[in-house]
Biopython code that builds the backbone (N, CA, C, O; Angstrom):
import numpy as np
from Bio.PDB.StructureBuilder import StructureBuilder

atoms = [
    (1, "UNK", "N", (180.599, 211.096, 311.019)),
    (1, "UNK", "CA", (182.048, 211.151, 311.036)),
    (1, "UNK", "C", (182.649, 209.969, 310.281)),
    (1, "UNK", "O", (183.581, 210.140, 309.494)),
    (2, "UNK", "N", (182.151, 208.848, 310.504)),
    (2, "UNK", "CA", (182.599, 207.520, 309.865)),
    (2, "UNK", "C", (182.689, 207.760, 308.606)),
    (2, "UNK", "O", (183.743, 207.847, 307.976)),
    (3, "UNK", "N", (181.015, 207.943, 307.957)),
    (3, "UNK", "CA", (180.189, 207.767, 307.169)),
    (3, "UNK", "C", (181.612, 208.901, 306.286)),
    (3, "UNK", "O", (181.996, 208.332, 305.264)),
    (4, "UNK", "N", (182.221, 210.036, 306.488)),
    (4, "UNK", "CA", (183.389, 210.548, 305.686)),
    (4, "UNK", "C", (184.594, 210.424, 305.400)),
    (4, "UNK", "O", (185.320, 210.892, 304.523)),
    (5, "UNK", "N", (184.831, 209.197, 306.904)),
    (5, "UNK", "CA", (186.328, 209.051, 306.671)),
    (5, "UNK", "C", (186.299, 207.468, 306.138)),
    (5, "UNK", "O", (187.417, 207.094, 306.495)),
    (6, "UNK", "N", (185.748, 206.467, 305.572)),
    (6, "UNK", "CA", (185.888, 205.633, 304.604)),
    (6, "UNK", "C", (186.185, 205.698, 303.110)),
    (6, "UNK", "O", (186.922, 204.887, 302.549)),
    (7, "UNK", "N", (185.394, 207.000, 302.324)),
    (7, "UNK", "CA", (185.396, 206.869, 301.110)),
    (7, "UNK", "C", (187.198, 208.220, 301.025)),
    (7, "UNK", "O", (187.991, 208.342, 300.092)),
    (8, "UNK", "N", (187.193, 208.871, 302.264)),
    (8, "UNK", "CA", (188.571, 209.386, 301.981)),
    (8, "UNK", "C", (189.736, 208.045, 301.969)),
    (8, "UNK", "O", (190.497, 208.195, 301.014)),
    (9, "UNK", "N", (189.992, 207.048, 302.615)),
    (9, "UNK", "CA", (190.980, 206.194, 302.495)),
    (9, "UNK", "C", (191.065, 205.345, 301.382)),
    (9, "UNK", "O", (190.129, 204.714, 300.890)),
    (10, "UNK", "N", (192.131, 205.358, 301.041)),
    (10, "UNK", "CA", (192.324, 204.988, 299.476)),
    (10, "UNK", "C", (193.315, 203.508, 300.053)),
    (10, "UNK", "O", (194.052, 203.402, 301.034)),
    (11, "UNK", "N", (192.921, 202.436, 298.906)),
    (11, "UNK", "CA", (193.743, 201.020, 299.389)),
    (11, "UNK", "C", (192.789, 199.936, 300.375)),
    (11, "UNK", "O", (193.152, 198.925, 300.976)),
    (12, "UNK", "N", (191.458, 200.567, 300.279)),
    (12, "UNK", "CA", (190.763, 199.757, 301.222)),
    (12, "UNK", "C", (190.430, 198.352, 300.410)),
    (12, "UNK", "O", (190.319, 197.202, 300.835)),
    (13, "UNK", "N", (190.328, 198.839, 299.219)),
    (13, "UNK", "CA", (190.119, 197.327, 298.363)),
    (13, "UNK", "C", (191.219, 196.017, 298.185)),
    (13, "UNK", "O", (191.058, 194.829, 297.908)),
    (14, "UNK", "N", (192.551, 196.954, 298.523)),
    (14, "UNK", "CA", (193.460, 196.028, 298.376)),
    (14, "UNK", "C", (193.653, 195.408, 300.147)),
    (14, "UNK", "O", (193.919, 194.216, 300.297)),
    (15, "UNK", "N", (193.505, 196.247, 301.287)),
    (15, "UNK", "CA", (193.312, 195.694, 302.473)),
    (15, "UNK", "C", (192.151, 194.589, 302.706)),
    (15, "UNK", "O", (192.608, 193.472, 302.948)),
    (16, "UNK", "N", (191.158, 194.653, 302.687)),
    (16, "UNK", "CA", (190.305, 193.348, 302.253)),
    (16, "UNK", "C", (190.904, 192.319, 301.760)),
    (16, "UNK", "O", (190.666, 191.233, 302.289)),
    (17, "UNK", "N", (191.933, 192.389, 300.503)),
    (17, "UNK", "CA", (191.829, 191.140, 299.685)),
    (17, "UNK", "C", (192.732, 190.654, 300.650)),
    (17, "UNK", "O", (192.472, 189.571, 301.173)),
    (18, "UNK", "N", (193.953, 191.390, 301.044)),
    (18, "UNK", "CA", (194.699, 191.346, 302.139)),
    (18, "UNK", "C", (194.774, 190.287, 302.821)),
    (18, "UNK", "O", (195.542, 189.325, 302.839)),
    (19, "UNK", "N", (193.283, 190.793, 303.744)),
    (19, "UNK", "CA", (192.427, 190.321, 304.929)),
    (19, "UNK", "C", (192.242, 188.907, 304.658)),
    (19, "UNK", "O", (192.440, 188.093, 305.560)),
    (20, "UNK", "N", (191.870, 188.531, 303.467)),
    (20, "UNK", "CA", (190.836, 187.821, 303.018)),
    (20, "UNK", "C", (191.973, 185.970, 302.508)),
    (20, "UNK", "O", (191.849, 184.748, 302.418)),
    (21, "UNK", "N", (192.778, 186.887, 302.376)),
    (21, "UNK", "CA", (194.149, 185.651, 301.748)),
    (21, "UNK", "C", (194.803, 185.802, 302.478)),
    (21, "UNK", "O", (195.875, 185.241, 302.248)),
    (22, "UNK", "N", (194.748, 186.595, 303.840)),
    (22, "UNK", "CA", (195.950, 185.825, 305.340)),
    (22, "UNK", "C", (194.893, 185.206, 305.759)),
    (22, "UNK", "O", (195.056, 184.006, 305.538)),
    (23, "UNK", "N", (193.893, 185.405, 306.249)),
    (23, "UNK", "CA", (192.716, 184.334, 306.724)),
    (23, "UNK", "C", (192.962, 183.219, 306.174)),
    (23, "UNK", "O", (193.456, 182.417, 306.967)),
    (24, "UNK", "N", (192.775, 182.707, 304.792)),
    (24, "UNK", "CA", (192.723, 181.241, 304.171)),
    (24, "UNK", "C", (193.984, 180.836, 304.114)),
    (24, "UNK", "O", (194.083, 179.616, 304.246)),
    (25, "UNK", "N", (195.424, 181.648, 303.902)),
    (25, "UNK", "CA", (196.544, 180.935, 304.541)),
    (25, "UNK", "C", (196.685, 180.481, 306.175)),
    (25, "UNK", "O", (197.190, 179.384, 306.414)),
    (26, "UNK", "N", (196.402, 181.016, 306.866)),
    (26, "UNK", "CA", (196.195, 180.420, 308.590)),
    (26, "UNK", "C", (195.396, 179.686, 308.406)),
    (26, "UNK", "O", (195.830, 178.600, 308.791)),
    (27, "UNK", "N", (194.019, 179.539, 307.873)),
    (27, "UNK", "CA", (193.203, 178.175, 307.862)),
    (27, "UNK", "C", (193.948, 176.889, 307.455)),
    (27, "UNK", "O", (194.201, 175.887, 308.124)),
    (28, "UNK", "N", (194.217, 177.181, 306.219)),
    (28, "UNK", "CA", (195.263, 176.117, 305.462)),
    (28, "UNK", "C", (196.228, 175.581, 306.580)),
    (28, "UNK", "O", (196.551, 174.410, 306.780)),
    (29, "UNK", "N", (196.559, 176.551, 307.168)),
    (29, "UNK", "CA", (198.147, 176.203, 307.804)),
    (29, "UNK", "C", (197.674, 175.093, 308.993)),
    (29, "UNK", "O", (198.258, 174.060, 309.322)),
    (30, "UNK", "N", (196.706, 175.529, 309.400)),
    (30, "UNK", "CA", (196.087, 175.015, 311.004)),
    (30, "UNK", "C", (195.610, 173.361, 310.518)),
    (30, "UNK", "O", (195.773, 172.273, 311.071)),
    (31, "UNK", "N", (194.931, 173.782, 309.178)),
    (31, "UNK", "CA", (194.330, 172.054, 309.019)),
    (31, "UNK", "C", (195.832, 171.423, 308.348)),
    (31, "UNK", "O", (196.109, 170.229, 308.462)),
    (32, "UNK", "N", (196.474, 172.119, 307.847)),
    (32, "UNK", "CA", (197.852, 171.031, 307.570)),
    (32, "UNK", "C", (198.128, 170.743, 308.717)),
    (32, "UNK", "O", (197.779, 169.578, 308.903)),
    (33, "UNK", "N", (198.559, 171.161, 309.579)),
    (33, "UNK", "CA", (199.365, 170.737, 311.011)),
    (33, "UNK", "C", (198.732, 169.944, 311.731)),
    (33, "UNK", "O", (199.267, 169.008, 312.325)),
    (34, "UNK", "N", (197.034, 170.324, 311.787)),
    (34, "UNK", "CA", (196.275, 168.630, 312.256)),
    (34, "UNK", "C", (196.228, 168.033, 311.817)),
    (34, "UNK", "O", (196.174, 167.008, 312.497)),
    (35, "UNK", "N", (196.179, 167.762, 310.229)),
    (35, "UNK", "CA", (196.162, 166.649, 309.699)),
    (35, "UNK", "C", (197.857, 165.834, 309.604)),
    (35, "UNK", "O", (198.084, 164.655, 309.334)),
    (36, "UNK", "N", (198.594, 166.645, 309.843)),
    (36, "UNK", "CA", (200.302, 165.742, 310.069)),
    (36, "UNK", "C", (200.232, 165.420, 311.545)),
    (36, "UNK", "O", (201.188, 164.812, 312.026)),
    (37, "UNK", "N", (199.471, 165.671, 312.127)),
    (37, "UNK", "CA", (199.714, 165.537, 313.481)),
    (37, "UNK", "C", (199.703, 164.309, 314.568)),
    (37, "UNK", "O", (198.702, 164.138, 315.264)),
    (38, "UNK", "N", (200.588, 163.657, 314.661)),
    (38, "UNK", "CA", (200.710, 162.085, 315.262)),
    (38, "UNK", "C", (199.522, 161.545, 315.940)),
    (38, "UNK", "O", (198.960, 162.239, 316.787)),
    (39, "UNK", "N", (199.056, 160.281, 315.623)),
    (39, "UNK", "CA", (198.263, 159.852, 316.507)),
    (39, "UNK", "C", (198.282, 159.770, 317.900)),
    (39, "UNK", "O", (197.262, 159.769, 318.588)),
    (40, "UNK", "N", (199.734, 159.682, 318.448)),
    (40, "UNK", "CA", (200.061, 159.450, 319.662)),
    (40, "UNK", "C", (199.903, 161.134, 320.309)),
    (40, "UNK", "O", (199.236, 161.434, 321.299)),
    (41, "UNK", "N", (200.448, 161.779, 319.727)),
    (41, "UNK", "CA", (200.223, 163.372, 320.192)),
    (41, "UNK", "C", (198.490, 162.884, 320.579)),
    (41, "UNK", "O", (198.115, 162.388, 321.641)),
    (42, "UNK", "N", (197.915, 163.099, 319.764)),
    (42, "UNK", "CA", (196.820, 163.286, 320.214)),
    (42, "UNK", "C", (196.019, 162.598, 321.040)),
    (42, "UNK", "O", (194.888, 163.037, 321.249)),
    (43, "UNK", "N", (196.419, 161.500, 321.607)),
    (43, "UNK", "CA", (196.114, 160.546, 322.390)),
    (43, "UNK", "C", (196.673, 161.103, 323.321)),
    (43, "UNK", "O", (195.845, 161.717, 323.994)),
    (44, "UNK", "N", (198.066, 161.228, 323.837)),
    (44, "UNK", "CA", (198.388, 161.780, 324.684)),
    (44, "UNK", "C", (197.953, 163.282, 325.225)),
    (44, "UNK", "O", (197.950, 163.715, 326.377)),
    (45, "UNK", "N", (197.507, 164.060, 323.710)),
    (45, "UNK", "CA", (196.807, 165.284, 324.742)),
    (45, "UNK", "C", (195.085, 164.723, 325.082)),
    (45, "UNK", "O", (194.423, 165.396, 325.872)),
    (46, "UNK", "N", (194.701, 163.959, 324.684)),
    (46, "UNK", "CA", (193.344, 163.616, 325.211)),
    (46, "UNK", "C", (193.658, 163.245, 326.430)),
    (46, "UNK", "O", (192.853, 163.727, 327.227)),
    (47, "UNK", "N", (194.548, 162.541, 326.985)),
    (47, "UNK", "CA", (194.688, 162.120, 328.352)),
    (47, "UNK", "C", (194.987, 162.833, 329.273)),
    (47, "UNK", "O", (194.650, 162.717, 330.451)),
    (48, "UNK", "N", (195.833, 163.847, 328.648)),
    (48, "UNK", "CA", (196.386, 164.801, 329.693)),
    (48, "UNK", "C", (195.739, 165.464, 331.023)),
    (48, "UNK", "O", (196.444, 165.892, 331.937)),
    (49, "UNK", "N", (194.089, 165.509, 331.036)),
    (49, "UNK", "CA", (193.694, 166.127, 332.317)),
    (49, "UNK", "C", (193.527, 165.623, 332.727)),
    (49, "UNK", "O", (193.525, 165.971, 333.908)),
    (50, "UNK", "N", (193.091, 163.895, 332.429)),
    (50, "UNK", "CA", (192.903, 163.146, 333.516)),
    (50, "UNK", "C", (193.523, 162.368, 333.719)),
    (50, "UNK", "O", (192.934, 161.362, 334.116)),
    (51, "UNK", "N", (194.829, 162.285, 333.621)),
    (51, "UNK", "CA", (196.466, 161.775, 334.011)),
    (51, "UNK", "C", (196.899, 162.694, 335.144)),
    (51, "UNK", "O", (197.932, 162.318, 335.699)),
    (52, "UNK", "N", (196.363, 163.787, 335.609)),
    (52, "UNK", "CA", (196.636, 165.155, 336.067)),
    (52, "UNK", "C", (196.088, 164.781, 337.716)),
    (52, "UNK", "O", (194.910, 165.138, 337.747)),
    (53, "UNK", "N", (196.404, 164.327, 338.798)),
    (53, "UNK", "CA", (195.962, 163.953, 339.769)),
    (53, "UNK", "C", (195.276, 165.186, 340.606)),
    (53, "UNK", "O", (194.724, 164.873, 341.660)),
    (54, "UNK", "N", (195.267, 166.948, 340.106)),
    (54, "UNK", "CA", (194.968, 167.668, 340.890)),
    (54, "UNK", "C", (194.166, 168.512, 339.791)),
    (54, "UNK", "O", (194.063, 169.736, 339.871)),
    (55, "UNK", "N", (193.522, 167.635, 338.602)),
    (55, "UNK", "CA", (192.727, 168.039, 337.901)),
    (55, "UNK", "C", (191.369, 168.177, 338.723)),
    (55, "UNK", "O", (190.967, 169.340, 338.747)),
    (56, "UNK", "N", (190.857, 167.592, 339.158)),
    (56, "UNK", "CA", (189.142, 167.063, 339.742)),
    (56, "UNK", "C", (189.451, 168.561, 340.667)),
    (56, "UNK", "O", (188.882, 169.587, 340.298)),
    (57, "UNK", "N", (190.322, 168.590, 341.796)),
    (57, "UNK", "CA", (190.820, 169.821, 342.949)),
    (57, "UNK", "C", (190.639, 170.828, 342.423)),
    (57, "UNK", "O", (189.793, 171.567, 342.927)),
    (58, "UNK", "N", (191.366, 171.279, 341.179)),
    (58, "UNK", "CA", (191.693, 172.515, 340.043)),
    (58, "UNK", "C", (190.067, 172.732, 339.008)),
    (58, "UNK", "O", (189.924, 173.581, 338.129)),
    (59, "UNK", "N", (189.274, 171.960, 339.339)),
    (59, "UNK", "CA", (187.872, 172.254, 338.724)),
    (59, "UNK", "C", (187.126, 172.673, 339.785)),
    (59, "UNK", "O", (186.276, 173.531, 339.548)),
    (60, "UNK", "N", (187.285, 172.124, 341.298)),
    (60, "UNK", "CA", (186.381, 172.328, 342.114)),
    (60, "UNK", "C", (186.516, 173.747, 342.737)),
    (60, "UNK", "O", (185.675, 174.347, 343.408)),
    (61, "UNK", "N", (188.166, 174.281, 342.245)),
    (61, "UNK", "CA", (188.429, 175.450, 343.009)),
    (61, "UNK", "C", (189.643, 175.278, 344.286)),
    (61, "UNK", "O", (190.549, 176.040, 344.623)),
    (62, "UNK", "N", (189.216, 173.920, 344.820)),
    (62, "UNK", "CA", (190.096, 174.324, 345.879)),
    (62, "UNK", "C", (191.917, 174.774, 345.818)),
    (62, "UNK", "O", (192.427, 175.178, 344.773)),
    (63, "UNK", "N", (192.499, 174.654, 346.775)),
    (63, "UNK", "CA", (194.006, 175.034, 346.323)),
    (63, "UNK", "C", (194.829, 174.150, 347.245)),
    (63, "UNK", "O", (194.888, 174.534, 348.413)),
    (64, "UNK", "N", (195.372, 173.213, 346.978)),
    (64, "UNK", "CA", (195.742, 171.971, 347.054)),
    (64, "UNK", "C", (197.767, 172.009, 347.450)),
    (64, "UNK", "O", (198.604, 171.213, 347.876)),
    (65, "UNK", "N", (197.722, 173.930, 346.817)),
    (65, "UNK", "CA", (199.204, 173.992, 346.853)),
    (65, "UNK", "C", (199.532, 174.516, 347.880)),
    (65, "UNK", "O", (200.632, 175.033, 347.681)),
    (66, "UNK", "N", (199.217, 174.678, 348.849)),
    (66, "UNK", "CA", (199.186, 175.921, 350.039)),
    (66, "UNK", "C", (198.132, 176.853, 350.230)),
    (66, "UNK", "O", (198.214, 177.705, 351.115)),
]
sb = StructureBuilder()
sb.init_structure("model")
sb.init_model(0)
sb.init_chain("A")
sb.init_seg("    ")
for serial, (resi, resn, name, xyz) in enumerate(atoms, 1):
    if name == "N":
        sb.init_residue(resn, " ", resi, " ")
    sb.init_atom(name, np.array(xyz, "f"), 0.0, 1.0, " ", f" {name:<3s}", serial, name[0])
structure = sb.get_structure()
């Protein structure tokens, strides 16, 4: 069934290239934005779980909120 309905769809070559150049624009985009991305941001999200006093509770499972 497959094996007939590929060579009927027409535009598959241009969907690939498509595919292929939104992929490397989102790559691009993702390493621009880490590489602008403040030192302090990232310091501050490194700290964030264990600044978190009900982090250690929230790993073990228990429920701390009621």
């Amino acid at each position: 069934m497959f094996r007939n309905l590929l060579p009927e769809m027409e535009g598959l070559a241009a969907l690939k290239v498509v595919s292929l150049v939104l992929f490397f624009v989102i790559f691009a985009v993702a390493i621009i934005v880490v590489i602008r991305m403040s030192r302090q941001h990232v310091q501050h999200m490194e700290r964030l779980p264990l600044d978190n006093p009900d982090f250690e509770s929230q790993q073990l499972g228990e429920n701390t909120h009621g």
